[in-house]
DOKOL-965174 format. One record per residue (C-alpha): y negated, z negated, x negated. Coordinates in nm, 4 decimals. Example, Ala and Ser with C-alpha at 12.3 -4.5 7.8 and 13.67 -1.06 7.14 Angstrom:
2
north = 0.4500 | up = -0.7800 | east = -1.2300
north = 0.1060 | up = -0.7140 | east = -1.3670
end
This chain:
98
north = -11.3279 | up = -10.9102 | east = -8.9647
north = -11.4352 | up = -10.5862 | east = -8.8206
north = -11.4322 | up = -10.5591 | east = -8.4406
north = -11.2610 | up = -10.2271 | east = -8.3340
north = -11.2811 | up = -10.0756 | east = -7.9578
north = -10.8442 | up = -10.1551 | east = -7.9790
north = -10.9155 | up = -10.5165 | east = -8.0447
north = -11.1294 | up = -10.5607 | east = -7.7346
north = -10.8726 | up = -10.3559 | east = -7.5260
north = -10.6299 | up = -10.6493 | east = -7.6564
north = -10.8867 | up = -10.9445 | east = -7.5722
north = -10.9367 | up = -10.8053 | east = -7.2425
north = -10.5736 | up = -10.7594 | east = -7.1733
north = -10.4973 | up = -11.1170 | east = -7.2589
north = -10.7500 | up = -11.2357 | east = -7.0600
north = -10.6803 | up = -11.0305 | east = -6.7766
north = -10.2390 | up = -11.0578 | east = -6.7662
north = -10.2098 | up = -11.2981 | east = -7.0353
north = -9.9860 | up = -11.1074 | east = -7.2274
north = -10.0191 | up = -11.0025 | east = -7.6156
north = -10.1372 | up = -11.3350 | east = -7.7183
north = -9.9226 | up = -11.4460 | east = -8.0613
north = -9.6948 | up = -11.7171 | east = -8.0219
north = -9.8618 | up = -11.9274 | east = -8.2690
north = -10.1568 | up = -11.9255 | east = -8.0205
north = -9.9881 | up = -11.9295 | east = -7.7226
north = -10.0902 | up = -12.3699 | east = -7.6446
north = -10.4201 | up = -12.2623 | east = -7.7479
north = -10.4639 | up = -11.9981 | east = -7.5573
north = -10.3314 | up = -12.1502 | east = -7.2486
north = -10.6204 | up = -12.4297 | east = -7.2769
north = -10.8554 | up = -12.1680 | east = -7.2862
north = -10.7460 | up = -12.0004 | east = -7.0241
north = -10.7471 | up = -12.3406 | east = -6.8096
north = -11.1114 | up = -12.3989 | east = -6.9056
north = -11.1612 | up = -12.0250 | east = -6.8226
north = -11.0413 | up = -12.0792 | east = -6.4894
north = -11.2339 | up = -12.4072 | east = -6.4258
north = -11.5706 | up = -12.2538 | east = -6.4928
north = -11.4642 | up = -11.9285 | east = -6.3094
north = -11.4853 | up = -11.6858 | east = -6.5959
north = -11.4968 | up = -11.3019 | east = -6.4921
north = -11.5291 | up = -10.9988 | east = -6.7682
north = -11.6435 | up = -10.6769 | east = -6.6675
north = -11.7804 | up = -10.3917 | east = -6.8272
north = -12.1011 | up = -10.1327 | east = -6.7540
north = -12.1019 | up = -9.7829 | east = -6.8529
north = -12.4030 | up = -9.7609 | east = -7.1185
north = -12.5611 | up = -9.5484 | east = -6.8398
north = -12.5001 | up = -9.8421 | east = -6.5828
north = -12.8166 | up = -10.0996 | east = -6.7966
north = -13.0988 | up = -9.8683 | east = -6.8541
north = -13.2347 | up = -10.1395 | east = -7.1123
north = -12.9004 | up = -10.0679 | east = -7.3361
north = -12.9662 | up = -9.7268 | east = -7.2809
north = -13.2996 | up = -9.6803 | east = -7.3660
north = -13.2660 | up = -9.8516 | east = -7.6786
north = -13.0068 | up = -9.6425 | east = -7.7827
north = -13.2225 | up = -9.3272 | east = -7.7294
north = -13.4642 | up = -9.5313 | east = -7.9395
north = -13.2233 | up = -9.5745 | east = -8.2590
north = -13.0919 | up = -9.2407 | east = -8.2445
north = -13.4366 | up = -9.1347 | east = -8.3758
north = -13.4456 | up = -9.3892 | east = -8.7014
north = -13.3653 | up = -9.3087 | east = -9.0196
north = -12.9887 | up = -9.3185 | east = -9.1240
north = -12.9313 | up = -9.6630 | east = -9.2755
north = -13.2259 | up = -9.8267 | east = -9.1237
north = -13.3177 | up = -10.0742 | east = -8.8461
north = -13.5953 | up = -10.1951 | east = -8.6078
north = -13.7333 | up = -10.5457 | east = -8.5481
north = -13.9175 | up = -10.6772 | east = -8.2605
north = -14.0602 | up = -11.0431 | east = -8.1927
north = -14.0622 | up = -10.9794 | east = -7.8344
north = -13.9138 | up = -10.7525 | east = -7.5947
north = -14.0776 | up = -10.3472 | east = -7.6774
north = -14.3119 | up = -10.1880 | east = -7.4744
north = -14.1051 | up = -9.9130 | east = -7.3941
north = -13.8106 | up = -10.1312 | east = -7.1625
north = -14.0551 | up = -10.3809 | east = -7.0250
north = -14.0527 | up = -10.2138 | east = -6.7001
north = -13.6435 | up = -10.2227 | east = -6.7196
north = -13.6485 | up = -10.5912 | east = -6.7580
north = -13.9359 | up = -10.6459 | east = -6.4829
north = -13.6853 | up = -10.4808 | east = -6.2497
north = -13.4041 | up = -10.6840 | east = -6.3669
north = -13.5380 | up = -10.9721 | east = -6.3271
north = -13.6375 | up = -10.9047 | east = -5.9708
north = -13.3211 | up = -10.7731 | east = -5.9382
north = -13.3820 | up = -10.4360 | east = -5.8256
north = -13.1218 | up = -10.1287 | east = -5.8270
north = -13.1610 | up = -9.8433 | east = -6.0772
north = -13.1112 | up = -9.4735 | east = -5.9377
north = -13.0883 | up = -9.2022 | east = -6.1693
north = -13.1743 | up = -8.8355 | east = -5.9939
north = -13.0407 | up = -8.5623 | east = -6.2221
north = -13.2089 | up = -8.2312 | east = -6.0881
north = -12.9984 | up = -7.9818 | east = -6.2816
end
């Protein structure tokens, strides 16, 4: 099944005013939402701009070849500093000087 931006929008919907769900879900979909509730289940979404790890290693790809891909065993150089922040939970700023 491919994934689409509109099926998201739907998932998040659901989630968020319970509505759209398909009948033949609907007791399903209901537990879920219980358990959901129980363990205090939030969704939100950042801006790719909003995690500079996400964002750096999409300035990354956009430099490989069409049709290829990167592997790393551990975490690359280039966003360790991003994750030493995160994990110290410090704010990023971004200054544009235009």
């Amino acid at each position: 099944m491919i994934w689409t931006l509109d099926i998201f929008g739907l998932i998040v919907k659901a989630f968020s005013k319970q509505e759209g769900v398909p009948w033949r879900m609907n007791t399903g979909w209901h537990n879920c939402m219980h358990f959901c509730r129980q363990i205090r289940c939030i969704f939100t979404h950042v801006l790719i701009e909003g995690n500079m790890v996400v964002d750096t290693l999409a300035r990354n790809g956009q430099g490989l070849a069409p049709c290829s891909s990167q592997w790393w065993e551990y975490p690359p150089s280039f966003i360790s500093t991003f994750l030493v922040r995160y994990s110290l939970g410090l704010p990023f700023t971004r200054v544009s000087m235009d």
